[in-house]
N, C-alpha and C positions, 0 to 999 in steps of 0.2 A: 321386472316391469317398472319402468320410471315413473312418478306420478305424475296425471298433468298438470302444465301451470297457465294460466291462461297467457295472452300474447300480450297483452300489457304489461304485465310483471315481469316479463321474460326483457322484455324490451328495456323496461327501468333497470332490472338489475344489470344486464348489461353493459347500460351507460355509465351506471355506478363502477363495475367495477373497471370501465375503462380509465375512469378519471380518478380513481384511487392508487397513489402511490405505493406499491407492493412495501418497499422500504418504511414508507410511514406507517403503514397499517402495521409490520410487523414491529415497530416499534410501539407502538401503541398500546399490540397484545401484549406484548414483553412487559411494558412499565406497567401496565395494570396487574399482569401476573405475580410481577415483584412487589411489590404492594400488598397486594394481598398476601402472599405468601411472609413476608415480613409483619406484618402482621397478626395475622394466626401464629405464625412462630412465639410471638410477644405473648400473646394472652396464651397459649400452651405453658410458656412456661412463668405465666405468670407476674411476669412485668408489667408496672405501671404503665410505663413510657410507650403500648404497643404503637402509638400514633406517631412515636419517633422513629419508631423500626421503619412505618411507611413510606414517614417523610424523605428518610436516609438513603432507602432501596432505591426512590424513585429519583432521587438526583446521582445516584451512584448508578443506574442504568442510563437516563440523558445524556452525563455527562462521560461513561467511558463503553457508552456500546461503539461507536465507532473509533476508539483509541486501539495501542496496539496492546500487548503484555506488560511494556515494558511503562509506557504510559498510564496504564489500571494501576500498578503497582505503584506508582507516583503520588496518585491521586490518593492510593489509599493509608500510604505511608503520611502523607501530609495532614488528613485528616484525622490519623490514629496519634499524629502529631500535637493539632489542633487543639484534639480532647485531650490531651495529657496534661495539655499548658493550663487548661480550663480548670482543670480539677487542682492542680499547682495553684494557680493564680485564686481559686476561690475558697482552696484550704486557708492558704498563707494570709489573705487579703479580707475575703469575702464579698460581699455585692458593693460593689462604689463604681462611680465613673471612672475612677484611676484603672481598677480592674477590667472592668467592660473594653476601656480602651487600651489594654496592654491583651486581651485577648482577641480583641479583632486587629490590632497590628500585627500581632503575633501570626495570627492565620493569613491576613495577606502576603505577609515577607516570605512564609513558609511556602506558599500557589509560589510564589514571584521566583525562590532559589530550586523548587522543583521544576519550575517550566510549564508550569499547568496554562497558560494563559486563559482562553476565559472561565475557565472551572477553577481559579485559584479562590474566584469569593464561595465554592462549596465548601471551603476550611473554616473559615470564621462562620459561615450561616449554619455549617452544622454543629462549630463550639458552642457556638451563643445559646443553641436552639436546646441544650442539655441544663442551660441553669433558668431556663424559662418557667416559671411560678414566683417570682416575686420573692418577699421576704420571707417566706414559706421552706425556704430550699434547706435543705439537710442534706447529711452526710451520705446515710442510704440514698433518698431521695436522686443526686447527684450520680449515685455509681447506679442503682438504677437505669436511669436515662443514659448514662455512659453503655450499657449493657444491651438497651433497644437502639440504639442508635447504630453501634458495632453489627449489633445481629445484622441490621437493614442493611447495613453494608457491605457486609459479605455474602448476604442473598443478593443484591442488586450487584457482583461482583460476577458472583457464578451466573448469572443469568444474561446479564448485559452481552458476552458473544453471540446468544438467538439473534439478535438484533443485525449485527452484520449478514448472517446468513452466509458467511465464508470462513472456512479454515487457513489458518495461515499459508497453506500451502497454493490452495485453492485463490488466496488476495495476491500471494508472491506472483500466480501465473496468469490474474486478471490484468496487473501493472502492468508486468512485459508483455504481453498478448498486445494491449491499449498502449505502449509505450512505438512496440513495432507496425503496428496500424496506423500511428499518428507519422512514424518517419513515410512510411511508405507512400503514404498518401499527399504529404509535402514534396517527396522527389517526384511522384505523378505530375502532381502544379507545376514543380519548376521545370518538367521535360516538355510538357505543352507548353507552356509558356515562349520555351528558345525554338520550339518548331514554329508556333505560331506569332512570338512577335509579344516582346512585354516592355511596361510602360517603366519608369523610374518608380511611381506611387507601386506598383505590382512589385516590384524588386525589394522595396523598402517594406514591403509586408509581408513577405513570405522570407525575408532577414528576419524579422521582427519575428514571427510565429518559430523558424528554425531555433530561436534563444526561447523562446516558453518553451521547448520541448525540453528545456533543463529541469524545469517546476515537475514534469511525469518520469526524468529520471530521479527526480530527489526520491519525489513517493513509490517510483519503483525500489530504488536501495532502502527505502526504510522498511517495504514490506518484506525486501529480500531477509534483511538484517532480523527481521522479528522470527520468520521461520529458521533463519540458524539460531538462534537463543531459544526457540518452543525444540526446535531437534534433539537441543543439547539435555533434552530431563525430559521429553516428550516418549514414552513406552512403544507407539501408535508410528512413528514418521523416523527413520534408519538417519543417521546423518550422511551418509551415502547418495540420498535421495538430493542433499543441499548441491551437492557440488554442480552437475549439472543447469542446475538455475543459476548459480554463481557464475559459471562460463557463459548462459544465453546473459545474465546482467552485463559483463562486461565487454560482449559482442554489441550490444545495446548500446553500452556507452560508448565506445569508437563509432560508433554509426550517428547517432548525435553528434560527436564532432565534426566527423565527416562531413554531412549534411550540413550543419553550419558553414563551415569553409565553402563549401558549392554556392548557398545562399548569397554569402558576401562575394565571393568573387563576382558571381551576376549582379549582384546589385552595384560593386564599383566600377562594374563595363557599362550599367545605365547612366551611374549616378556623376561620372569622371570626364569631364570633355576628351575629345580626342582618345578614347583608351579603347582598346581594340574591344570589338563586339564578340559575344559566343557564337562559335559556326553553330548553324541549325542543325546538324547532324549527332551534335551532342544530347540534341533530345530523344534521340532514339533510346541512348545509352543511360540516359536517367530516367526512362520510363521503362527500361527492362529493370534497372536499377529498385525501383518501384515496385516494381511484380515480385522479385525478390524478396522485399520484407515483406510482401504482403503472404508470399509462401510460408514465408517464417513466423506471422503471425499466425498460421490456421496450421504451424507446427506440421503439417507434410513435409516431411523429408525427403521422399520420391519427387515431389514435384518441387520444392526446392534445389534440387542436382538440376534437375531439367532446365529451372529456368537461370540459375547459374551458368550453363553449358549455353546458354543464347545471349545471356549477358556478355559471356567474354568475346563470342562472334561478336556482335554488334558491337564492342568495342573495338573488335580489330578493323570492322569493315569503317570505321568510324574513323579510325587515325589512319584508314591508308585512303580513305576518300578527303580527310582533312592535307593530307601533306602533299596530295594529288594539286587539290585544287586551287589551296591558299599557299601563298608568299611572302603575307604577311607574318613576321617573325612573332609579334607583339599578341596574335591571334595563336599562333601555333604553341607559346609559353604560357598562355592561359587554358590552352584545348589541354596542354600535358599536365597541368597542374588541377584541371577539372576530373581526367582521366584518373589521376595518378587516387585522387579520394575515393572514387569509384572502384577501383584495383583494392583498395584498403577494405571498402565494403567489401565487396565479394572475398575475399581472405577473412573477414569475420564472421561471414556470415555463415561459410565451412570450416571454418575453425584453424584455419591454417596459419593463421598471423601469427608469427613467434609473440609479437607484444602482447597477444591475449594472454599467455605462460606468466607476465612481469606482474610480482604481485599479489596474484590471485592466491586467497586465503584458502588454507588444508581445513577444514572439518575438526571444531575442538572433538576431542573425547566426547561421549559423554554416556548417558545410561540406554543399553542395549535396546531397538526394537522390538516388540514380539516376532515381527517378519523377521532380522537376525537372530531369534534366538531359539526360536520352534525350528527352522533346518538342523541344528547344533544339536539340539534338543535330539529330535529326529534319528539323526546318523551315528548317535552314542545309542541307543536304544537298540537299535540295528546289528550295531557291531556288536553289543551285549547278548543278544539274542544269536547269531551267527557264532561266538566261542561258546555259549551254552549248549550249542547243537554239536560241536564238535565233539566237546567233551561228551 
């Protein structure tokens, strides 16, 4: 039995939690968790500095819950960096301005040759932040706060992936899901657009949108690239499991080019006087084209054959109504070179394009899954058990 709440309250919280961003909030809980948890770690074991352990977790979750493995490790090597210099620089030196400023140079340069971009000033804010007491600082004192500062960061290290709320594998097939939704949905535009009639400004923006779909294949190859390096020492995820995503990434990538090439050709038939126009009948063929990725983004492979099998009709009924009708040469060598991209899609999209083979990286080695190694496991046991009966 629920308890009651009155309709008032039911109604606020509601609204609350319509207008709370699920991401912010779990952000929120996370950096307070870190925090705290860096904290108590501190005074458990005793540390002065527990307030640096805090300060440390909570910019080491800010700054690397949405980074990938390879990026946390960056971040963290920079600032393990930072403090090395710190402790160097205030043995050798001690407090002066020459110091101070050879340790915050020191920690920009180091963000600057990691690549951290706006998390490079967390290397100097969390050097500085370790000889913070004045003329007071000592030798303990010093490794002390080197010792809460580390703890905070490696708690704010392990915790900062809550924040995503995706596993690499789980980010790899968000990208290409959202990578194949955004093609799908641009060949929609451009296939209404040649049934219905588009303007030069329409041509010149759905050019322009076909080149941003580069920026969602970058962040698809980076996510791709971070699950094969988590596979390679990941116990939990087979590297077997990579390959598959490696072939939907670079079925992706020709389909991006693809799609650009369509984009520009319509926009240079708007944008060109006299340059022969796209027959209408092409839009049928980019709007089955269309339907396609959008199979492929909701990963149905049944209804992806399906709508493959209607794409190539509509292709065919498409170049025997175009060479039926038109005469124009300059129309028919634009209709075969819009077709021919089209042709390239659907061979990526079933996997059949030799060019997908060109390339495409093997699975390094690396350390066994549990799923590979519990069958193994399994069928030695079996067979042990089977000559023990014989005998």
């Amino acid at each position: 039995m629920r308890p009651h709440l009155p309709e008032r309250v039911t109604a606020a919280a509601g609204k609350v939690r319509d207008r709370i961003d699920p991401t912010f909030a779990r952000s929120v809980l996370v950096t307070s968790a870190s925090a705290a948890i860096a904290w108590s770690a501190a005074e458990t074991l005793h540390l002065p500095g527990a307030i640096f352990a805090a300060i440390s977790a909570t910019l080491s979750v800010q700054m690397s819950s949405f980074a990938s493995v390879r990026e946390g490790v960056q971040r963290l090597v920079g600032t393990l960096a930072g403090i090395a210099v710190t402790v160097g620089v205030w043995h050798a030196f001690g407090l002066s301005p020459w110091s101070i400023a050879i340790i915050a140079g020191f920690g920009l340069a180091a963000g600057r040759l990691l690549r951290l971009g706006d998390a490079s000033a967390t290397v100097p804010l969390t050097s500085l932040g370790i000889i913070v007491g004045g003329s007071a600082v000592t030798e303990d004192f010093v490794w002390q706060r080197v010792a809460a500062t580390a703890l905070g960061i490696v708690v704010g290290v392990i915790l900062s992936p809550l924040v995503g709320g995706m596993t690499p594998r789980e980010r790899a097939r968000h990208k290409l899901t959202h990578l194949s939704s955004e093609i799908a949905d641009l060949l929609g535009r451009l296939g209404a657009g040649v049934q219905g009639g588009y303007t030069r400004d329409e041509a010149a923006h759905w050019l322009e949108r076909s080149r941003d779909l580069g920026e969602d294949l970058d962040d698809a190859v980076t996510a791709v690239d971070e699950l094969a390096r988590q596979a390679r020492w990941s116990p939990t995820t087979p590297t077997t499991r990579v390959t598959p995503i490696h072939q939907t990434l670079r079925t992706l990538e020709h389909g991006v080019q693809q799609v650009n090439s369509v984009a520009r050709s319509m926009f240079d038939a708007a944008a060109t006087p006299q340059a022969p126009h796209v027959p209408e009948p092409i839009g049928e063929v980019l709007t089955a084209a269309s339907e396609a990725f959008t199979a492929h983004a909701l990963q149905d492979t049944g209804e992806l054959h399906g709508v493959l099998d209607e794409l190539r009709e509509a292709r065919k009924q498409t170049l025997r109504k175009v060479r039926t009708e038109v005469d124009d040469t300059g129309v028919l060598v634009l209709t075969g070179s819009i077709i021919t991209d089209i042709d390239r899609m659907a061979g990526s999209l079933e996997r059949s394009a030799p060019a997908l083979s060109v390339g495409l990286r093997e699975p390094s080695p690396g350390i066994p899954a549990v799923s590979e190694i519990l069958p193994a496991v399994r069928l030695a046991w079996e067979k042990a058990l089977t000559t023990t009966g014989k005998r």
